[in-house]
C-alpha positions in Angstrom: 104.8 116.7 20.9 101.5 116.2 19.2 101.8 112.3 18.7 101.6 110.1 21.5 105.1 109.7 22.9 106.2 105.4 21.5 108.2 103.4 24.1 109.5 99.9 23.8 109.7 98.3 27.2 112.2 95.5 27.7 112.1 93.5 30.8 112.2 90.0 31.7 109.8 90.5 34.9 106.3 90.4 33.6 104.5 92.0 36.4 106.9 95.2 36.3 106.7 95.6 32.5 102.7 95.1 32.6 102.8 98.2 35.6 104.4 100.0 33.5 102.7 99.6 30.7 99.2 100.8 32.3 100.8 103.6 34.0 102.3 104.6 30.7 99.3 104.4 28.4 97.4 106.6 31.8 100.0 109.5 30.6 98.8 109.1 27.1 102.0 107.5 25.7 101.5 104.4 23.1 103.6 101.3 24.7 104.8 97.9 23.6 106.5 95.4 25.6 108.8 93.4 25.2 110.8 90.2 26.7 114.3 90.1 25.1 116.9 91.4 23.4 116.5 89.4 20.3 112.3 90.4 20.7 113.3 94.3 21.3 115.4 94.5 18.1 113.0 92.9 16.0 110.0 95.2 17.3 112.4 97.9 16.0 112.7 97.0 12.6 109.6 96.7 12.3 108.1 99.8 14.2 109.9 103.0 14.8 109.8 104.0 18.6 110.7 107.1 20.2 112.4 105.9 23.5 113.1 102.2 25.0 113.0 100.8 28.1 116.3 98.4 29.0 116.7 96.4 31.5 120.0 95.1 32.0 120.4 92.2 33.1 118.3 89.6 30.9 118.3 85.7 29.7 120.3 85.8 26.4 121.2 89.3 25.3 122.3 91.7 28.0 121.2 95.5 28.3 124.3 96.8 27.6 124.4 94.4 24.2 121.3 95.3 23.2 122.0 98.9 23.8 125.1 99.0 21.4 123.0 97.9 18.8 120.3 99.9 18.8 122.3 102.8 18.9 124.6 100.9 15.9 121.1 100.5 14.3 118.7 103.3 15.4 120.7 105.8 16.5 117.4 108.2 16.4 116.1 105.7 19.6 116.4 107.5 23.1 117.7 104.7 26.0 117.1 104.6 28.9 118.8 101.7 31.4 117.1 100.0 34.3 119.0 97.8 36.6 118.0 96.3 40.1 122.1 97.2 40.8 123.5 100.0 41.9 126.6 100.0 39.3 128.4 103.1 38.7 130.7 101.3 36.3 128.0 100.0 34.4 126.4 103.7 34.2 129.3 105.4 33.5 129.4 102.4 30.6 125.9 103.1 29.4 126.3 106.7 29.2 129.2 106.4 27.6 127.7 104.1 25.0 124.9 106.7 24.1 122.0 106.1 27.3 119.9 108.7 27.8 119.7 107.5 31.5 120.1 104.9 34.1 117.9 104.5 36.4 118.3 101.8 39.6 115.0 99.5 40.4 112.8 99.8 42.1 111.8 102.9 40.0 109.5 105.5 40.9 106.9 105.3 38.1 106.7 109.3 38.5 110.6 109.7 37.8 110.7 107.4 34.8 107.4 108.6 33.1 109.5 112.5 33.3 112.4 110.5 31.9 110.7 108.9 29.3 109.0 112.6 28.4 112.0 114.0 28.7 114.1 111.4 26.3 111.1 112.0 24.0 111.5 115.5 23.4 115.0 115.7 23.3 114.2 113.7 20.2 111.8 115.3 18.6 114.3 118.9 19.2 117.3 117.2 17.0 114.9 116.1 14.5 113.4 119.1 14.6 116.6 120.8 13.8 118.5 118.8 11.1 115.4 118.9 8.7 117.0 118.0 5.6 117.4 120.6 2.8 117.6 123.6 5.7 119.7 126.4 5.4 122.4 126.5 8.2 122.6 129.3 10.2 124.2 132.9 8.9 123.4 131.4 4.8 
């Protein structure tokens, strides 16, 4: 990807999302954070992103809410869940719902900057490949 790789982080804890942030923009990737649900799906109409950071359990809105309808929205928008529990119910739930991934906190900053790359280009590949107008294979 030539662009710099745009992530919406959406976290109630402050000090994580502010880490993260840093570490992110360190890797060359453009981040904005967020607090909410309600915050994270207005930052989306107004600026595309390529992959968001979820956590799941937040004030108001949960993750799993918000996911739905982002993906009801924006279904171009690459997910991926954090959650301080170890749910396999709610993963199973997420995936189901159209996650990327889900990922338990603490997260290695390492393991979700890959994640976040590797969301990102799985993106850009399916746009890549349903460029409007082109012929289908064998025409």
């Amino acid at each position: 990807m030539s662009e710099a790789i745009r992530v919406l982080l959406v976290d109630d804890e402050g000090g994580f999302i502010s880490a993260l942030s840093k570490r992110l923009g360190r890797r060359g990737m453009s981040a904005t954070a967020v607090s909410d649900g309600e915050e994270a799906l207005a930052a989306l109409d107004r600026e595309p992103v390529d992959v968001m950071v979820l956590d799941v359990k937040m004030p108001g809105m949960s993750g799993m809410q918000v996911l739905n309808l982002v993906k009801a929205r924006h279904p171009e928008v690459e997910v991926i869940l954090l959650t301080g529990y170890a749910d396999m119910d709610c993963a199973l739930q997420a995936m189901s719902a159209g996650a990327f991934d889900f990922l338990v906190k603490p997260v290695d900053f390492e393991l979700l900057g890959c994640r976040i790359m590797a969301a990102a280009r799985g993106k850009s590949l399916r746009t890549e490949c349903s460029v409007p107008g082109a012929d289908a294979p064998g025409e």
